[in-house]
BAMAR-643839 format. One record per residue: residue in one letter; x, y, z of N, C-alpha, C in turn; residue number from 1. Coordinates in steps of 0.001 Angstrom, whole numbers, padded with zeros to 6 digits. Each point is the difference from the previous one (the first is absolute). Last residue first. Layout:
# BAMAR-643839
- A;X;Y;Z;X;Y;Z;X;Y;Z;NUM
...
//
This chain:
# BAMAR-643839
- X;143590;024868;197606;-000969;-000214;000985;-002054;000734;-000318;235
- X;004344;-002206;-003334;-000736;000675;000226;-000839;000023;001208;234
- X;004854;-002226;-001171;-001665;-000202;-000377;-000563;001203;000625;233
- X;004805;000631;-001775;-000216;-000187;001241;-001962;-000546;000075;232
- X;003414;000812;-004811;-000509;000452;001238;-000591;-000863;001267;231
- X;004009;-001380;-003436;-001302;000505;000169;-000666;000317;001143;230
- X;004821;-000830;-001995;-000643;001184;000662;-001920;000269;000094;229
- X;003294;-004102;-001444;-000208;000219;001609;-000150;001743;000179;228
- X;-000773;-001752;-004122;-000610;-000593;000783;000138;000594;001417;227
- X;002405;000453;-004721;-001059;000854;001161;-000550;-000624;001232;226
- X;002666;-002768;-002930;000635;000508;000668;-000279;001568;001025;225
- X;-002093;-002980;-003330;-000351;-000616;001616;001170;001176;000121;224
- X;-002658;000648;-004031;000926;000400;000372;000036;-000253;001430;223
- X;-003941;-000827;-001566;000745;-000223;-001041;001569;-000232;000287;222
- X;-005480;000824;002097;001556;-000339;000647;000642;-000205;-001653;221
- X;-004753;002937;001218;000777;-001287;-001394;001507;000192;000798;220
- X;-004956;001494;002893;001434;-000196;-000137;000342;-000877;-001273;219
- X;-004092;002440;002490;-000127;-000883;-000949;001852;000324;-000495;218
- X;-003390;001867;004402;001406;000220;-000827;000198;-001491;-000760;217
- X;-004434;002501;002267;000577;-001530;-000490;000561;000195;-000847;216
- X;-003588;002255;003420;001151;000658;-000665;000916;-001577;-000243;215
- X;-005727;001560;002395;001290;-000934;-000410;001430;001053;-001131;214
- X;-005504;001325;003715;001658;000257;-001281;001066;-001600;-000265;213
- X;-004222;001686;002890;-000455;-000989;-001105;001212;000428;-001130;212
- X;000741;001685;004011;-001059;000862;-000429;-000398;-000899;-001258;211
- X;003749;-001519;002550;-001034;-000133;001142;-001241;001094;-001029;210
- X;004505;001812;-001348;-000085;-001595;000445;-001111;-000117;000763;209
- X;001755;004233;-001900;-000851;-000278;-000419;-000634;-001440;000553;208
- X;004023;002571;000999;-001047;000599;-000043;-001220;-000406;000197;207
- X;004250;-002612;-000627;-000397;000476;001313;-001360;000634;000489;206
- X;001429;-000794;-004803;-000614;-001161;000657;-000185;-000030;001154;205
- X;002369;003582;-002392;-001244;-000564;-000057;-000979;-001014;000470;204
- X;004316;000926;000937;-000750;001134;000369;-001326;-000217;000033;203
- X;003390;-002780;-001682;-000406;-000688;001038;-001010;001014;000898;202
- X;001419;001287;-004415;-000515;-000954;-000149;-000856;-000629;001622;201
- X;003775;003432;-001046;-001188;000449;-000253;-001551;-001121;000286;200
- X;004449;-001441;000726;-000393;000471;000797;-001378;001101;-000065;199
- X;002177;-002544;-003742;-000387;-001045;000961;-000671;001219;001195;198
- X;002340;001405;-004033;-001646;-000100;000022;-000822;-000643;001606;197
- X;005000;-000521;-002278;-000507;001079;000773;-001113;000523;000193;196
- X;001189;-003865;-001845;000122;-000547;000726;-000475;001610;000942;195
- X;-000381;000111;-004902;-000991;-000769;000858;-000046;-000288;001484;194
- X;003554;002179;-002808;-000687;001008;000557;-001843;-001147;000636;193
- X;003989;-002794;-001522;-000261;001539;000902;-000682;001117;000954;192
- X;-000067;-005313;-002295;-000148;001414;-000165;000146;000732;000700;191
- X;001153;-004814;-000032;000902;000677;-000442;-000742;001601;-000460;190
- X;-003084;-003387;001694;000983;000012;000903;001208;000764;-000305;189
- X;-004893;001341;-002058;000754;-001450;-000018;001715;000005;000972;188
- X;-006241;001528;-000295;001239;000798;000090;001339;-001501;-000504;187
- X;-005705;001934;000464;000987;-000902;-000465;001317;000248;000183;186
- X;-004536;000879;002308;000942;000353;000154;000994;-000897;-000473;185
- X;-005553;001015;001123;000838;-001033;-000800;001370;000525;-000153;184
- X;-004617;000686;003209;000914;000979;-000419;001429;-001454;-000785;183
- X;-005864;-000144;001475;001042;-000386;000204;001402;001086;-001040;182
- X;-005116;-000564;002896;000581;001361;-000903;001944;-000475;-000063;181
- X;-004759;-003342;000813;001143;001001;000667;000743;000830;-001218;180
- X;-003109;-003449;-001399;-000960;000650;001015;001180;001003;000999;179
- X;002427;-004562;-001875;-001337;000382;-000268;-001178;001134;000883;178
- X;004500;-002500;000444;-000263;001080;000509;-001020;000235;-000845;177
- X;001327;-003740;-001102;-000426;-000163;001414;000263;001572;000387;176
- X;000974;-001132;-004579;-001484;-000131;000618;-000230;000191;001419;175
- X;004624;-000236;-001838;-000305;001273;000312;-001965;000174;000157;174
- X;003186;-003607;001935;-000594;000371;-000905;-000697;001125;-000168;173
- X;004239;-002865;001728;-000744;001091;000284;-000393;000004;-001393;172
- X;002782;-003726;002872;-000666;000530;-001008;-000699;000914;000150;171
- X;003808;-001495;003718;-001345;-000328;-000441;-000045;000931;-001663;170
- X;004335;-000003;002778;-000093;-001108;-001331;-001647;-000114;-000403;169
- X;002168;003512;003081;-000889;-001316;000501;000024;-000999;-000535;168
- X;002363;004333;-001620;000200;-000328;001223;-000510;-001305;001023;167
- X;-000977;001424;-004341;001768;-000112;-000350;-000057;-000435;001503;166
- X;-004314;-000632;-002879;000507;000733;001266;001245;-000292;000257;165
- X;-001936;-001431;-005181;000059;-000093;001583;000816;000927;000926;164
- X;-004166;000016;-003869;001157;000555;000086;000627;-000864;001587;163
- X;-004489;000386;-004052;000868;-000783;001157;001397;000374;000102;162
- X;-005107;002193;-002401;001530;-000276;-000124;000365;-000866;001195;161
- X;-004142;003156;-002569;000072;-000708;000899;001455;-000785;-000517;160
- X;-002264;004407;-002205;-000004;-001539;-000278;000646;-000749;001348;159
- X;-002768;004590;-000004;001231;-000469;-000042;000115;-001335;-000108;158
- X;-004111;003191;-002027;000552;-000723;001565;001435;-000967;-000059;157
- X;-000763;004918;-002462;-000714;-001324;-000175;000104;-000804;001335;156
- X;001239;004968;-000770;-001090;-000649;000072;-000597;-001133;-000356;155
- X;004173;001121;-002160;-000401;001259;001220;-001724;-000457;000112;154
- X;002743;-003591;-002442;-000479;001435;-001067;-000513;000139;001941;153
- X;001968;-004696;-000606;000380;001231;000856;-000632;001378;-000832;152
- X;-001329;-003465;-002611;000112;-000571;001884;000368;000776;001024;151
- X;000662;000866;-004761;-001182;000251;000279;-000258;-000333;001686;150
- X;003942;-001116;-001769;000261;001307;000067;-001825;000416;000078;149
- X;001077;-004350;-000886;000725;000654;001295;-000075;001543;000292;148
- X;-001453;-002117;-003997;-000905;-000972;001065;000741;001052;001392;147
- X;002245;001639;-003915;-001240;000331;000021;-000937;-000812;001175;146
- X;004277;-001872;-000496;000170;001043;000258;-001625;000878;000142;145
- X;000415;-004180;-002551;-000174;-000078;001495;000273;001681;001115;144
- X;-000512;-000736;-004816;-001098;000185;000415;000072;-000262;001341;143
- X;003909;000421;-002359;-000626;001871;000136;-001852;-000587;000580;142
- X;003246;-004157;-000471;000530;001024;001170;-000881;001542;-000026;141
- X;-000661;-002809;-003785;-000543;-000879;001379;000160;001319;001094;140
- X;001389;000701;-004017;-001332;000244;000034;-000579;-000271;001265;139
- X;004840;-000837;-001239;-000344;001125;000249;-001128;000252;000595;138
- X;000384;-004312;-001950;000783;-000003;001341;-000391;001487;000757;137
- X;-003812;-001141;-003567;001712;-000214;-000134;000338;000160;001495;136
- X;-004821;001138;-001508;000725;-001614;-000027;001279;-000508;000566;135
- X;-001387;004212;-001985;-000692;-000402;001332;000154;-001154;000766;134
- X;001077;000873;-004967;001040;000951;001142;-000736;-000358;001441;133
- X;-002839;-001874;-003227;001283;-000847;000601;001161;000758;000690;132
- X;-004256;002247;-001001;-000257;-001288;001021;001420;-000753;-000153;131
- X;000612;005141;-000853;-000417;-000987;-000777;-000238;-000982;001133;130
- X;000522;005199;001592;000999;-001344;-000525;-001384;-001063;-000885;129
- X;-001596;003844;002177;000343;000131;-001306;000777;-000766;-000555;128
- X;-001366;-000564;004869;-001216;000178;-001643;000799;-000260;-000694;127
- X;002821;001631;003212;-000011;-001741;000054;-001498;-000126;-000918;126
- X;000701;004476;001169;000756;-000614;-001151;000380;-001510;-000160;125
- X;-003511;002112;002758;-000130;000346;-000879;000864;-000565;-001060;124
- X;000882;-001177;004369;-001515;-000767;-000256;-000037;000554;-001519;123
- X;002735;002666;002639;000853;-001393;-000308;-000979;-000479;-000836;122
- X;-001885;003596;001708;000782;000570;-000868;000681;-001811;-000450;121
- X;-002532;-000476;003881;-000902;000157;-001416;000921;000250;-001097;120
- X;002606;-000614;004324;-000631;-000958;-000797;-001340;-000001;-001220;119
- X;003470;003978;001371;-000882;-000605;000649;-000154;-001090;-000925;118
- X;004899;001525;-000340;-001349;000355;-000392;-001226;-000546;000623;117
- X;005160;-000522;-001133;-000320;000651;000850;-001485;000770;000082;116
- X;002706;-002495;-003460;-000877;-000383;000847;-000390;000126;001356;115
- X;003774;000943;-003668;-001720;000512;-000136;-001140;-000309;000438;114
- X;005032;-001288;-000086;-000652;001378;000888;-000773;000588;-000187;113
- X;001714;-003887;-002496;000837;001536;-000131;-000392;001287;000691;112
- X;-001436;-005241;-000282;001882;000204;000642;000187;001382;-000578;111
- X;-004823;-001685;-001320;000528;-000366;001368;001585;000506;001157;110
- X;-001331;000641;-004722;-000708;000744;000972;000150;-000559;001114;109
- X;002199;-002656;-003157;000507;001848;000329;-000725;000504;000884;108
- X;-001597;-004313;-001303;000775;000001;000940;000980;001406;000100;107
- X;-003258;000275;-002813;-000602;-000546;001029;001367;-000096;001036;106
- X;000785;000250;-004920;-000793;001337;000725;000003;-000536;002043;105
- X;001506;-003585;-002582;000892;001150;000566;-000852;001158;000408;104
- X;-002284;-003327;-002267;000220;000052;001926;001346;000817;000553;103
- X;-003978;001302;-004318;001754;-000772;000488;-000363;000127;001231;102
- X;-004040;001279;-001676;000485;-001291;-001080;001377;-000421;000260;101
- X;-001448;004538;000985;-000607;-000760;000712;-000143;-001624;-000053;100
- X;002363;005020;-001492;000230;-001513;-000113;-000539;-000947;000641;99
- X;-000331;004794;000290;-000328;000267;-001743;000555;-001818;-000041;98
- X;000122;001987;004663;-001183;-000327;-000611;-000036;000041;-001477;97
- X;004012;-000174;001655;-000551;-001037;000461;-001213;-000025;-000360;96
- X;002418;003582;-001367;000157;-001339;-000695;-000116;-000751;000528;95
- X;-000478;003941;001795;-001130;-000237;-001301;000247;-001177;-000644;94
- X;002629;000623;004525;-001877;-000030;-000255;-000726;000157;-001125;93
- X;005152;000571;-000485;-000381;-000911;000574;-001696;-000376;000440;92
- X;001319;004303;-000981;-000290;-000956;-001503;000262;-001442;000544;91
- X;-000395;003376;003877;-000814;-000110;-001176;-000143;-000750;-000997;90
- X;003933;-000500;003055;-001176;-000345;000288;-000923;000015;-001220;89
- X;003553;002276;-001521;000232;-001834;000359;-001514;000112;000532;88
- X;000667;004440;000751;-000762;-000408;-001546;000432;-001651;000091;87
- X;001376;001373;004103;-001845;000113;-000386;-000153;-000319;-001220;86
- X;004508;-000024;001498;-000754;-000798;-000007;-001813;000064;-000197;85
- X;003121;003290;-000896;-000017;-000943;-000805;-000359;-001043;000359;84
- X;-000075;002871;002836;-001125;001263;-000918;000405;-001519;-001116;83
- X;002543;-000570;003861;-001490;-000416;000195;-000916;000493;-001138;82
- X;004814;001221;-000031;-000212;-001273;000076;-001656;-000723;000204;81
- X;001592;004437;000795;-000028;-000340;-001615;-000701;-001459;-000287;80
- X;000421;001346;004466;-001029;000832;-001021;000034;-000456;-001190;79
- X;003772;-001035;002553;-001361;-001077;000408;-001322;000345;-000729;78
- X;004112;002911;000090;-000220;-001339;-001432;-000894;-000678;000457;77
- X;000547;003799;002666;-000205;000208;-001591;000161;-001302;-000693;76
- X;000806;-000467;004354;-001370;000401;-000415;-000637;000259;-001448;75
- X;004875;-000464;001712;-000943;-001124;-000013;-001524;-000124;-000454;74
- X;002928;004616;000211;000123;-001021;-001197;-000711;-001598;000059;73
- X;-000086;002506;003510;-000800;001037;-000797;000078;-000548;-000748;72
- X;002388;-001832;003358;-001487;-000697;000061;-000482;000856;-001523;71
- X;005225;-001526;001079;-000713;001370;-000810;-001619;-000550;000232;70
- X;004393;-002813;001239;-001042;000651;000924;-000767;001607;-000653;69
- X;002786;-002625;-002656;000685;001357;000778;-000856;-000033;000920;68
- X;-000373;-004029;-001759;001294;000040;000284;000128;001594;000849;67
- X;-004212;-001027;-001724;000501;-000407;000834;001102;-000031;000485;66
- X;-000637;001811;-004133;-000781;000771;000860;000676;-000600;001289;65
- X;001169;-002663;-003765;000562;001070;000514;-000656;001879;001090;64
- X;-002553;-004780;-001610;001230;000301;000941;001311;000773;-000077;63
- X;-003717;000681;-002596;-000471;-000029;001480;001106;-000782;000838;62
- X;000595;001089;-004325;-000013;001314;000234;-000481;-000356;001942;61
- X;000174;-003902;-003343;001248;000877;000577;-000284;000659;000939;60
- X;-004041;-001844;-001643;000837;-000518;001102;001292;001006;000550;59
- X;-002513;001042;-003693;000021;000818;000715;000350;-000743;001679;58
- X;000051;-002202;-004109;001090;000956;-000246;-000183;000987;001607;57
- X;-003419;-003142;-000643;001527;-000931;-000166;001176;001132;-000185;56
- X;-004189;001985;-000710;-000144;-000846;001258;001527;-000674;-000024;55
- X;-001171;000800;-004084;000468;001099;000763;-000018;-000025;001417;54
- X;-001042;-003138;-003032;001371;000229;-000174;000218;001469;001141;53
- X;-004265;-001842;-000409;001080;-000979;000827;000954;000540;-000736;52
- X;-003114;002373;-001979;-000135;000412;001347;001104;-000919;000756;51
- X;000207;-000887;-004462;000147;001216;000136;-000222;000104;001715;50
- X;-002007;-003752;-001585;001359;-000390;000223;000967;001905;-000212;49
- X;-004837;-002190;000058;000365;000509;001090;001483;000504;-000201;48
- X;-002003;-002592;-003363;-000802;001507;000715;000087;000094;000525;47
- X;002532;-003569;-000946;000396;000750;-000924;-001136;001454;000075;46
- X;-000056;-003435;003666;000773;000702;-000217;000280;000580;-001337;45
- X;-003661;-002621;000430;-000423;001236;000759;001384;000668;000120;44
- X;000391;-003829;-002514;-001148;000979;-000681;000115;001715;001271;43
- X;002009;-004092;001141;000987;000756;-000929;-001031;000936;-000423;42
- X;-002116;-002652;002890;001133;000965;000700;000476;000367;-001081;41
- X;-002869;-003237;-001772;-000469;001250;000851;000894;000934;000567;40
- X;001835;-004145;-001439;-000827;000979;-001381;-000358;001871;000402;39
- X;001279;-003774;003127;000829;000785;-000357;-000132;001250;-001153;38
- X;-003389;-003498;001408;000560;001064;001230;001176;000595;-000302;37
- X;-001697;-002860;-002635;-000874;000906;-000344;000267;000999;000861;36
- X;003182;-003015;-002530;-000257;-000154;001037;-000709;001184;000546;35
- X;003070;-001585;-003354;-001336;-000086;-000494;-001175;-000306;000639;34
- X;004906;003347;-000239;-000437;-001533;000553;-001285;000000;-000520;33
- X;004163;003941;000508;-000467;-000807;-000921;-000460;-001404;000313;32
- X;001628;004913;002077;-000053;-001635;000791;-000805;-000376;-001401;31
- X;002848;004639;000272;-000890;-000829;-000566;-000329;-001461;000691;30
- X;002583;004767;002569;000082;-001380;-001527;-001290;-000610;-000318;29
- X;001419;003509;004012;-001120;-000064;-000864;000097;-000742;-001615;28
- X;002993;000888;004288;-000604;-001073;000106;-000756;-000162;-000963;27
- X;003501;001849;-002050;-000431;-001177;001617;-000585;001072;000968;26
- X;001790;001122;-004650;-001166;000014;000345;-000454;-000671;001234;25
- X;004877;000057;-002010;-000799;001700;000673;-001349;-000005;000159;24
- X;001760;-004231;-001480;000060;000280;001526;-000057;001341;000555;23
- X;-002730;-001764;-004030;001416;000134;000255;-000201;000099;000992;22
- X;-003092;-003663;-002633;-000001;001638;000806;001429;000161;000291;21
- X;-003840;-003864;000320;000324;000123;-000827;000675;001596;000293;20
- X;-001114;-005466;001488;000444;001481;000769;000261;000565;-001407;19
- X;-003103;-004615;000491;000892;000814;-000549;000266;001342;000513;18
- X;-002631;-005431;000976;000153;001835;000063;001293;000508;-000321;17
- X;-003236;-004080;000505;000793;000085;-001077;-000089;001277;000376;16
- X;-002419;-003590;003609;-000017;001042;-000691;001400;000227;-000715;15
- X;-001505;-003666;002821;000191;-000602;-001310;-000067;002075;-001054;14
- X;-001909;-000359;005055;000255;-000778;-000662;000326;000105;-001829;13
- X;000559;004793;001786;-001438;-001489;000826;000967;-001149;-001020;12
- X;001287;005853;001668;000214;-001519;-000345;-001190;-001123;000405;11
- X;000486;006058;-001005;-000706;-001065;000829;000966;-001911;-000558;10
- X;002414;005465;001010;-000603;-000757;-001168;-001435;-001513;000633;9
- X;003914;005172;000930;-001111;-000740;000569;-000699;-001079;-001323;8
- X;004536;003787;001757;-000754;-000954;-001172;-000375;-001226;000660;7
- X;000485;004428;002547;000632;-001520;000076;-000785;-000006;-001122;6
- X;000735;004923;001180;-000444;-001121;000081;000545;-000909;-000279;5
- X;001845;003378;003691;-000547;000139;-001463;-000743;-001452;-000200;4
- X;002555;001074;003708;-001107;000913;000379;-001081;-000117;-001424;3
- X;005440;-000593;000488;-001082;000173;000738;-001129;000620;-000294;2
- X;003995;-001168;-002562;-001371;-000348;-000381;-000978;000157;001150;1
//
């Protein structure tokens, strides 16, 4: 079953759900409930459900590519594979905007990668939801996203933050470089190719330091066991 899908269902309090279906159909059975978020998913899988069967079949074919180390054949199914996800996408987007009245709509758009979009484009389809889809848990999160994602839009003024200095324990605010040409550098202790950046990095800051420049490596520790390769402070 590598690689294929998981039968997916929503559970809430006190919910009555029914599996319905043979096991030559797994994952794509019936979820029978009176439960609007499930409602919704079964709906969009019985129009979708041709393109997900084939996707799910063309798993095989991709790991048996992998197995031969065949890239020509990998490729060829990633192709395939993406030409059926577009139409999904597509009728996934007509049936969010043809449902503005479910919070499933809503919470789909949110969890199916359609929100990769400037905050006006977001702004547009958070409209078309209903005042109580707006309302809802989902609704909440697509208007906070939109608040955030306007805040940072390329040319705004950067929202201001507290972060602490790994090395001093002082607070840094990113206000207090106010009026300098500051350089932001996220990176997280188990990346890689982040950590190999470093010397490009200290280049920069050599260069540029003393010319109203700042540079402020913004670290997520997760994984302590990186730790002891972090870099050396910055001269």
């Amino acid at each position: 079953m590598s690689g294929k899908f998981d039968l997916t269902f929503f559970v809430s309090p006190g919910a009555q759900i029914e599996i319905q279906g043979d096991q030559k159909d797994f994952p794509f059975v019936e979820v029978v409930s009176e439960d609007e978020f499930n409602q919704g998913m079964m709906e969009l899988q019985h129009l979708n459900l041709k393109e997900l069967n084939e996707i799910n079949v063309l798993h095989d074919a991709l790991n048996d590519a992998v197995l031969a180390d065949d890239s020509v054949a990998k490729m060829d199914v990633f192709e395939q594979q993406n030409a059926l996800r577009a139409r999904i996408s597509q009728r996934t987007t007509e049936w969010i905007t043809s449902h503005p009245n479910r919070e499933y709509a809503m919470w789909l758009y949110l969890n199916s990668g359609l929100t990769s979009k400037t905050a006006g484009e977001l702004k547009q389809q958070y409209d078309r939801f209903s005042n109580e889809v707006q309302q809802s848990e989902a609704g909440k999160k697509l208007a906070e996203l939109i608040r955030v994602r306007t805040a940072l839009a390329p040319g705004a003024p950067a929202p201001d933050f507290t972060l602490k200095n790994i090395y001093t324990g002082e607070d840094i605010h990113l206000a207090d470089y106010r009026g300098k040409y500051v350089l932001l550098d996220f990176w997280a202790s188990w990346c890689v190719p982040c950590r190999k950046s470093h010397p490009h990095l200290i280049q920069i800051n050599q260069k540029y330091k003393g010319e109203n420049f700042v540079l402020l490596e913004l670290l997520r520790t997760v994984r302590m066991r990186s730790l002891k390769k972090l870099p050396k402070k910055l001269k």
